[in-house]
C-alpha positions in Angstrom: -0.8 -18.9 5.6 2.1 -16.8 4.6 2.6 -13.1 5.2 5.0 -10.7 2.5 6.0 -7.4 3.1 7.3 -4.8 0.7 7.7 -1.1 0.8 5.9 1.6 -1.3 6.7 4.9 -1.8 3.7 8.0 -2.3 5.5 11.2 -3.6 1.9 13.2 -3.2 -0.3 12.8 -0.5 -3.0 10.0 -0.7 -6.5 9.1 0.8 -7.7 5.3 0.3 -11.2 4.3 1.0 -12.3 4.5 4.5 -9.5 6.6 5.2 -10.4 10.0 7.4 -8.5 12.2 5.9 -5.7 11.6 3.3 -1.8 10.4 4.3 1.1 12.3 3.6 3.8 11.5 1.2 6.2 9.0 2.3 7.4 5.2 2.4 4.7 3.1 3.9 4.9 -0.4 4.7 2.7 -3.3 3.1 1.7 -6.5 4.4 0.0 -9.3 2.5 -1.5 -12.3 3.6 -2.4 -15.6 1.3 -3.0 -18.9 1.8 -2.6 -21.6 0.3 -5.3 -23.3 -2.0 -5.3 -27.0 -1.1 -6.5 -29.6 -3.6 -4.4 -28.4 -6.8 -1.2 -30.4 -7.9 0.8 -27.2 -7.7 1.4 -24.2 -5.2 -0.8 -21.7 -5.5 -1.6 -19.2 -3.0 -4.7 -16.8 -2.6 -4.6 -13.3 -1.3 -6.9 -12.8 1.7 -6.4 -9.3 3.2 -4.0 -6.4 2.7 -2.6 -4.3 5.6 -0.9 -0.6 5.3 1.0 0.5 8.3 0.4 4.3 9.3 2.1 6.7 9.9 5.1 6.6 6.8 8.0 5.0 8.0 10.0 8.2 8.3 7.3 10.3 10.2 9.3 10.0 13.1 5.8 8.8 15.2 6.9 6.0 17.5 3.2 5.2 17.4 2.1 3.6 14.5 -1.3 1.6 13.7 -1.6 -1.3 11.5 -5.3 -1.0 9.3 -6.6 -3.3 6.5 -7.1 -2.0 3.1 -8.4 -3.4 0.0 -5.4 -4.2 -2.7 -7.1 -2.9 -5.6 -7.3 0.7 -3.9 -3.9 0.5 -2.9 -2.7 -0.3 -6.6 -5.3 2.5 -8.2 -4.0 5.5 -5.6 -0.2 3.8 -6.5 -1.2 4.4 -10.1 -2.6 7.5 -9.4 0.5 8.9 -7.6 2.8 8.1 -10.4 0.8 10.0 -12.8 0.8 13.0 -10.5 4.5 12.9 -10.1 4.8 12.2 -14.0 3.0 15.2 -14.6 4.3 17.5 -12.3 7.9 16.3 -13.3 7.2 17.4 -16.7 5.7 20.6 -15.9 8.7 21.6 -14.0 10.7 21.1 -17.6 
């Protein structure tokens, strides 16, 4: 099992599924956990769950949660976002 974390940024407030209500703009943390898929001749690893750490890293909360969240809807509202900030960036010119 291995565990990678990155950092992304949401410009526009978001709501993924089985969220209450949506997040506010901000950097959040992402954890990803794979393991490895024994039996092939190369290294190959398989995602197996997806974690977001709330609130956004400069919220300022000292209390923070860790909840699971499925990768795809973290790329679509990702996606999403950009567009949002495309289009309002343009509209401002």
């Amino acid at each position: 099992m291995r565990t990678t974390r990155r950092t992304v940024r949401f410009s526009s407030p978001f709501l993924l599924y089985g969220f209450d209500a949506p997040q506010p703009p901000g950097e959040y943390f992402i954890d990803q956990d794979d393991e490895e898929i024994e039996g092939l001749s190369w290294l190959a690893y398989r995602r197996v769950a997806t974690f977001i750490h709330l609130p956004a890293i400069t919220s300022g909360v000292r209390t923070h949660q860790v909840v699971q969240i499925d990768a795809a809807d973290l790329e679509a509202a990702l996606r999403k976002d950009g567009e949002v900030s495309t289009a309002s960036a343009t509209e401002a010119t």
